[in-house]
C-alpha positions as CSV (number, residue, x, y, z in Angstrom):
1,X,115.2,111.9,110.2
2,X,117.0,108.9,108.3
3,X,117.8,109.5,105.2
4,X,118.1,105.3,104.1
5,X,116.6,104.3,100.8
6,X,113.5,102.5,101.0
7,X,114.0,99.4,99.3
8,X,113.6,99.0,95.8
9,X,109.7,97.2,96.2
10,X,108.7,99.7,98.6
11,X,110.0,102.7,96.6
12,X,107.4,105.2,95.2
13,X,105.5,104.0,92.6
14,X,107.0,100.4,93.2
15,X,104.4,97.5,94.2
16,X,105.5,95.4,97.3
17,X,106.7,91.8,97.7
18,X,104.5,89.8,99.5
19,X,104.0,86.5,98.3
20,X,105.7,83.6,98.9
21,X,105.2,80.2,97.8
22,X,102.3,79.0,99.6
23,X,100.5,82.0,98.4
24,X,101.5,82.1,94.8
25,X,100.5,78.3,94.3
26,X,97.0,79.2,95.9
27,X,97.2,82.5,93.3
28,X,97.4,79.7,90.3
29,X,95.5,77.4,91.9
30,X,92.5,80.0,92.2
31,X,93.1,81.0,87.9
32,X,94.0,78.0,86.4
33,X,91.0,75.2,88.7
34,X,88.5,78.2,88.6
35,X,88.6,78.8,84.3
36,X,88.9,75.3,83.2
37,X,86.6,73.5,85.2
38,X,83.4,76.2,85.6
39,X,83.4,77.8,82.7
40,X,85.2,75.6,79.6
41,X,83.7,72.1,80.0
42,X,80.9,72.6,77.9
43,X,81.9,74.7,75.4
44,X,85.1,72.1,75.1
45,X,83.1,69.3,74.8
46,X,80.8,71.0,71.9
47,X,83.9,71.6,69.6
48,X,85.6,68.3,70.6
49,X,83.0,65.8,71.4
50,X,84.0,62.5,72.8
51,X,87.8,63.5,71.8
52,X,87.5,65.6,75.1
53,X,90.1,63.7,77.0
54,X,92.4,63.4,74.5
55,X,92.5,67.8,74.0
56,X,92.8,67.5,77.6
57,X,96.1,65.7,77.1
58,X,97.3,67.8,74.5
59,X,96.1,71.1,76.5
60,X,98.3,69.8,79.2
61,X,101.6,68.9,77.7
62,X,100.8,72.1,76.0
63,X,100.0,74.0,79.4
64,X,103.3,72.5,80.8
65,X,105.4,74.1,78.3
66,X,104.0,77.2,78.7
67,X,104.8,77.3,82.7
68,X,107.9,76.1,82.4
69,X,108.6,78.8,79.9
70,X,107.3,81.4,81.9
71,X,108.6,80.2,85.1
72,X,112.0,80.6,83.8
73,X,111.5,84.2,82.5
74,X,109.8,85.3,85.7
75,X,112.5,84.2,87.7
76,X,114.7,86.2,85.5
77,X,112.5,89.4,85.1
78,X,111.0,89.5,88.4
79,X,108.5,93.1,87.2
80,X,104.9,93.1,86.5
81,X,103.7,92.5,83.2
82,X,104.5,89.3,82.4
83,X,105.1,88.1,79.0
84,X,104.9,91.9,78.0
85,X,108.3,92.4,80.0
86,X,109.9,89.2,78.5
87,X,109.2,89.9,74.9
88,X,110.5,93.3,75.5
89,X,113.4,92.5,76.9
90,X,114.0,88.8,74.9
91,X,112.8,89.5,71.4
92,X,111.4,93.3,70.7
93,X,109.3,96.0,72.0
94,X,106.9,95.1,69.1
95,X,106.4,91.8,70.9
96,X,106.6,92.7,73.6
97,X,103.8,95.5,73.0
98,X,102.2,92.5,71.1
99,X,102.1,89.8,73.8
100,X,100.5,92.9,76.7
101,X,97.9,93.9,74.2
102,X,96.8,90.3,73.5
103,X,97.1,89.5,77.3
104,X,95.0,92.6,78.0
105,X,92.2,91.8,75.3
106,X,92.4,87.8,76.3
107,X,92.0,87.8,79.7
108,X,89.4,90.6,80.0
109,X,87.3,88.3,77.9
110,X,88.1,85.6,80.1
111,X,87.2,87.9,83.6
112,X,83.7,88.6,81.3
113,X,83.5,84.7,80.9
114,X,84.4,83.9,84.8
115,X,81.8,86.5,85.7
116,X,78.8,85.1,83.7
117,X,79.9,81.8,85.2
118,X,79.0,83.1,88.6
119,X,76.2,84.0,87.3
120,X,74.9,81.3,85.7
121,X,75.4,79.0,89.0
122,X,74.2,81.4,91.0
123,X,71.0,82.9,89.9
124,X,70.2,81.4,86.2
125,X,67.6,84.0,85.1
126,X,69.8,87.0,86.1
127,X,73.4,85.7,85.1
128,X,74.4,89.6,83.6
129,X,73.0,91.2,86.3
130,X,75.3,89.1,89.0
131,X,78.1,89.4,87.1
132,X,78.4,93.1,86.6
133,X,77.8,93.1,90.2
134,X,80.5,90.3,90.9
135,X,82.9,92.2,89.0
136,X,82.2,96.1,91.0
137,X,82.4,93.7,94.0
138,X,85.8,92.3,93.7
139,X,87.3,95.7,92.3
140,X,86.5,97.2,95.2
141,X,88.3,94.7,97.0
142,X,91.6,94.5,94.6
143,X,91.2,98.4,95.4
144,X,91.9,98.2,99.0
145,X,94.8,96.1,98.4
146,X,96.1,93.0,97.4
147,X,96.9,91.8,100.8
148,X,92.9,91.5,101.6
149,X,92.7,88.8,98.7
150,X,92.5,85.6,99.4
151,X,93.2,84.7,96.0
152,X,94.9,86.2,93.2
153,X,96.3,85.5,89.8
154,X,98.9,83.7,87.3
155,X,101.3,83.9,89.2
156,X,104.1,85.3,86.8
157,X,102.4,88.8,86.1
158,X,102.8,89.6,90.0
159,X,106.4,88.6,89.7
160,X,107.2,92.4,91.0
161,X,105.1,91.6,94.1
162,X,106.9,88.1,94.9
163,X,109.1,87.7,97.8
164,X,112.1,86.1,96.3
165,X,111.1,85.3,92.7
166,X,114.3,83.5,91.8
167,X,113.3,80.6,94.1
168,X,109.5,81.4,94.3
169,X,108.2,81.6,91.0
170,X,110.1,78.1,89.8
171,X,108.4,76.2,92.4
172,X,104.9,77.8,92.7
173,X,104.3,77.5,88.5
174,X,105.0,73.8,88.3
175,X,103.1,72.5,91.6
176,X,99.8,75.0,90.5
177,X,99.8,73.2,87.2
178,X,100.3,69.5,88.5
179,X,97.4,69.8,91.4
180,X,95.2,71.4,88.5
181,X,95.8,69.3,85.8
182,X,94.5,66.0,88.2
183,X,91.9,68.2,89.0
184,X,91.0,68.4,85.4
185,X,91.0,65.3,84.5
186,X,89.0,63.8,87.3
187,X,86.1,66.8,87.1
188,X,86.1,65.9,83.3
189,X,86.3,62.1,83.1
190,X,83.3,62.2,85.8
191,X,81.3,64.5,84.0
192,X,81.3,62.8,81.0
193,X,80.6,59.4,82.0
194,X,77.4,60.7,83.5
195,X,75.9,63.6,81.0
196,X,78.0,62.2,77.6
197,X,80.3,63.9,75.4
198,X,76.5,65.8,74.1
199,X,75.0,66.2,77.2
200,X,77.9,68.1,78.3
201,X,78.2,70.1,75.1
202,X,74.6,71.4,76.1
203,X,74.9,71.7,79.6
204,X,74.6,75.4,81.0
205,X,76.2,75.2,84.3
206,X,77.9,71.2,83.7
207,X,78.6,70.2,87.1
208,X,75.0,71.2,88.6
209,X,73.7,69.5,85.8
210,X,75.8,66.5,86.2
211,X,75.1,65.8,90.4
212,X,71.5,66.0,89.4
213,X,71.6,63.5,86.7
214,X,73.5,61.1,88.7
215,X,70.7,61.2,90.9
216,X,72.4,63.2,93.8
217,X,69.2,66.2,93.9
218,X,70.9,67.0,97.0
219,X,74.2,67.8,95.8
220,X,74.0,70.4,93.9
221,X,73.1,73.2,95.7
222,X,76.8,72.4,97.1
223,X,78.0,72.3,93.9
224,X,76.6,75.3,93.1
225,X,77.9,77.3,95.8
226,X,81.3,75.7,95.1
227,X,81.1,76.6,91.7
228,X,80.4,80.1,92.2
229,X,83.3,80.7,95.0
230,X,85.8,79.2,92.7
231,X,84.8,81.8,89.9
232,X,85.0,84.6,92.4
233,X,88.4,83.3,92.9
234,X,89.4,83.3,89.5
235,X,87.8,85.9,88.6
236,X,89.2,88.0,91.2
237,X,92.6,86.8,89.9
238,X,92.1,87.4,86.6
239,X,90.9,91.3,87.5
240,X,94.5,91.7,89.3
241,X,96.7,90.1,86.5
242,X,94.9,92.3,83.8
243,X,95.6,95.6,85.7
244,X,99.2,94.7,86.4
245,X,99.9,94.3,82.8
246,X,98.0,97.6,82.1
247,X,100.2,98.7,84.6
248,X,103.1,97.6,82.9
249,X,102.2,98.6,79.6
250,X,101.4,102.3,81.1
251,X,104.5,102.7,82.3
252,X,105.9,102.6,78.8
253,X,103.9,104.8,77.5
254,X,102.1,101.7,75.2
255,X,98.9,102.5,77.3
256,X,98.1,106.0,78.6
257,X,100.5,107.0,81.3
258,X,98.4,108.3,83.9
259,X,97.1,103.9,84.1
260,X,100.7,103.6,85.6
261,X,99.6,105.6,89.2
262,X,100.6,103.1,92.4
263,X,98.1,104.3,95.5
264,X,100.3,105.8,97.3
265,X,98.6,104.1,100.9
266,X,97.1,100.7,99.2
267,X,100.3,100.2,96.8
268,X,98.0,98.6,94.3
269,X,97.5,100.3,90.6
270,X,94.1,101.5,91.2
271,X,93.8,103.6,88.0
272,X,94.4,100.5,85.6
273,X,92.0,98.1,88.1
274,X,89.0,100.9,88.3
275,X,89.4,101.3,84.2
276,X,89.7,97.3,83.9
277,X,86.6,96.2,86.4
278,X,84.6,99.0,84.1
279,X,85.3,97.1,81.0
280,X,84.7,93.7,82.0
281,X,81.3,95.1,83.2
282,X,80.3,96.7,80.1
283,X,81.3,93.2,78.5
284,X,80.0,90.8,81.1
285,X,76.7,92.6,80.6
286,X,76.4,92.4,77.0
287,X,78.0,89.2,76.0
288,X,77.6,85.3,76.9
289,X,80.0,82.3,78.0
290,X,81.1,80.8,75.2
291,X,82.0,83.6,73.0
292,X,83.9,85.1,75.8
293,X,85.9,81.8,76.2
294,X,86.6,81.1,72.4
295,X,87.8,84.8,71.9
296,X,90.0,84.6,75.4
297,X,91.2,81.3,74.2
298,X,93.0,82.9,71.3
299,X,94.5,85.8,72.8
300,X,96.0,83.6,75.5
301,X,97.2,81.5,73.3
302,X,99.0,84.1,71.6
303,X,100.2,85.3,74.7
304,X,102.0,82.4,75.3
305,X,103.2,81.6,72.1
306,X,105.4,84.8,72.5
307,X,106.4,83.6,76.1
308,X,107.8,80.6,74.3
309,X,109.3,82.3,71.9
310,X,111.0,84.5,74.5
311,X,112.2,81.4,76.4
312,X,113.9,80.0,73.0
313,X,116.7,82.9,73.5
314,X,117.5,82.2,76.8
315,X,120.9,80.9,77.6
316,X,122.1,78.7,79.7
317,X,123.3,80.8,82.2
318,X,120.2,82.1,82.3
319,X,118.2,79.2,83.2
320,X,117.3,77.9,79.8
321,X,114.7,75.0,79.5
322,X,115.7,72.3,77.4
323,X,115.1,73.3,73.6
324,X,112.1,71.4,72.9
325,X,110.2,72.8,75.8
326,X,109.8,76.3,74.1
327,X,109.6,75.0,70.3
328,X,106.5,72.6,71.7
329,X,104.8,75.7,73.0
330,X,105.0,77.5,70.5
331,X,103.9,75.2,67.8
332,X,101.2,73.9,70.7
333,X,99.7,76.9,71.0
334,X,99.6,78.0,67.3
335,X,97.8,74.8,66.7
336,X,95.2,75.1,69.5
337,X,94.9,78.8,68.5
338,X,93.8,77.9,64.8
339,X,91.8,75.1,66.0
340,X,89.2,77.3,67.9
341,X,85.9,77.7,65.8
342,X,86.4,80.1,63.0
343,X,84.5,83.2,64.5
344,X,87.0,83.1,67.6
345,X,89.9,82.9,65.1
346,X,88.6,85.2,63.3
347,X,87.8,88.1,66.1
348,X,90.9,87.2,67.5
349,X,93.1,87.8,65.3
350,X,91.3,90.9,63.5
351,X,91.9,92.6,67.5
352,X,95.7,91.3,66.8
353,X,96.0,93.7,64.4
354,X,94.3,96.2,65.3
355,X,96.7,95.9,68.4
356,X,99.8,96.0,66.1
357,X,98.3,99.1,63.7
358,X,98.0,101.0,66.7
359,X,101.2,100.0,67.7
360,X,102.7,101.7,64.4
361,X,100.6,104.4,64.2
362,X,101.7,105.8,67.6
363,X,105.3,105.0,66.5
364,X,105.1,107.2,63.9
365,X,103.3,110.1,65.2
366,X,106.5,109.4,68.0
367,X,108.8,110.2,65.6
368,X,107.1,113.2,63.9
């Protein structure tokens, strides 16, 4: 019997490295195309009216920054977790504790939101009840393993799962963001020249609504069916990228510990992905879209606004982006962050600190 390490992603406890850079621009391609274009139209256009386009702009230059920042730290840190492991390891283990628990809070609202949107293209009247059962649906399959997805997540908090991340990450980030931000802007300047900036505002499922006011009846069972796949997709993404970082968080004892069990056949976290999928149920059955999005929206943004921050201290040696890069995220994301309608700011940042007086209480009962 050989007694040869296994190698350090096949390890116990260790996820495996599978995805290359094909597969990790499809993983962004399915978050980034399936959130903005399904399920944010509408409520965008309701807070910025016919200045849609020009948030779009700013979103992007803003959205840039962020995955250059992040690109460069994943290369670097190469673990699940994300931002959580940057901070930690760049700035503090206060932000870094920070940036997990407003991924974790964000992006569950932001699975809740990409579930009701499969609901609401695919059967109006019963939008909960298809979402709760979207989102049992694709836990079950992030159960059985990642490799059975077809497609997964931001691509940054799989970082332990990528073959090569050095090289990988770099590239995959920058070409997800370009093929979606085209995507973007096409989806949305057609939209609006047939609904307008208020028809859009008050448009349940946009795109539906838009082939059938442009006269094309027969288009929009297509779109419909299009719509709801590329929710699946993200949503299914955003399910895996949520229990990674619970994962990640676990494993430091910031979460419960018993969250940071790897299956030892699947190699997937299937505590933190069974404990996630019940939460955005409970959610996706009790809340709607646009609440969802506007609280997601902040704890995203102060996600990211830490991942800047974290990319600020990098030296050169390290692969530093040029200065402004991180200082525009940062200030970009504060300023989109406060310029969400007061009850998301609000909500948002009340679970912020809740997040950081947890974080103190448990590091004082620590050192008692």
């Amino acid at each position: 019997m050989s007694s040869t390490p296994l190698p350090a992603a096949e390890a116990p406890g260790q996820l495996r490295r599978r995805i290359g850079v094909p597969d990790a621009v499809m993983i962004g391609l399915g978050s980034m195309i399936g959130a903005g274009i399904f399920a944010s139209l509408a409520p965008a256009a309701s807070v910025a009216g016919s200045g849609l386009l020009l948030g779009l702009a700013l979103a992007a230059v803003v959205a840039y920054c962020n995955a250059t920042s992040s690109a460069r730290l994943a290369a670097l840190y190469p673990a699940s977790g994300g931002t959580y492991v940057y901070a930690r390891e760049r700035l503090s283990a206060f932000w870094g504790y920070l940036a997990g628990w407003a991924f974790v809070v964000g992006k569950t609202a932001s699975c809740a939101a990409m579930a009701l949107t499969v609901g609401s293209y695919v059967w109006p009247g019963q939008a909960h009840a298809v979402a709760v059962a979207a989102v049992v649906a694709l836990t079950a399959v992030n159960y059985a393993g990642i490799q059975k997805s077809v497609l997964l997540t931001r691509i940054a908090t799989l970082g332990e799962e990528v073959r090569d991340p050095a090289r990988t990450i770099p590239r995959a980030i920058p070409i997800a963001l370009g093929i979606t931000l085209v995507v973007y802007a096409l989806v949305s300047v057609s939209v609006l020249l047939v609904l307008g900036p208020g028809g859009l505002a008050s448009a349940g499922a946009p795109l539906t609504e838009a082939a059938r006011a442009a006269g094309a009846d027969w288009l929009a069972p297509v779109v419909r069916v299009g719509a709801a796949v590329a929710a699946l997709g993200s949503l299914l993404a955003l399910i895996l990228g949520v229990s990674r970082t619970t994962l990640a968080m676990a494993r430091d004892h910031h979460l419960p510990h018993a969250l940071a069990a790897v299956h030892p056949r699947f190699k997937v976290p299937h505590r933190a992905e069974l404990l996630v999928g019940a939460v955005v149920a409970v959610v996706a059955a009790t809340t709607d879209v646009r609440g969802t999005i506007g609280f997601s929206s902040f704890g995203v943004l102060a996600y990211y606004a830490i991942a800047n921050a974290s990319a600020w201290t990098l030296t050169s040696a390290e692969g530093r982006p040029a200065r402004i890069i991180p200082v525009a995220g940062l200030v970009g994301c504060l300023v989109l962050a406060f310029a969400l309608p007061l009850p998301s700011v609000l909500t948002g940042a009340a679970v912020l600190l809740i997040g950081a007086a947890a974080y103190g209480i448990c590091r004082v009962g620590t050192r008692h």
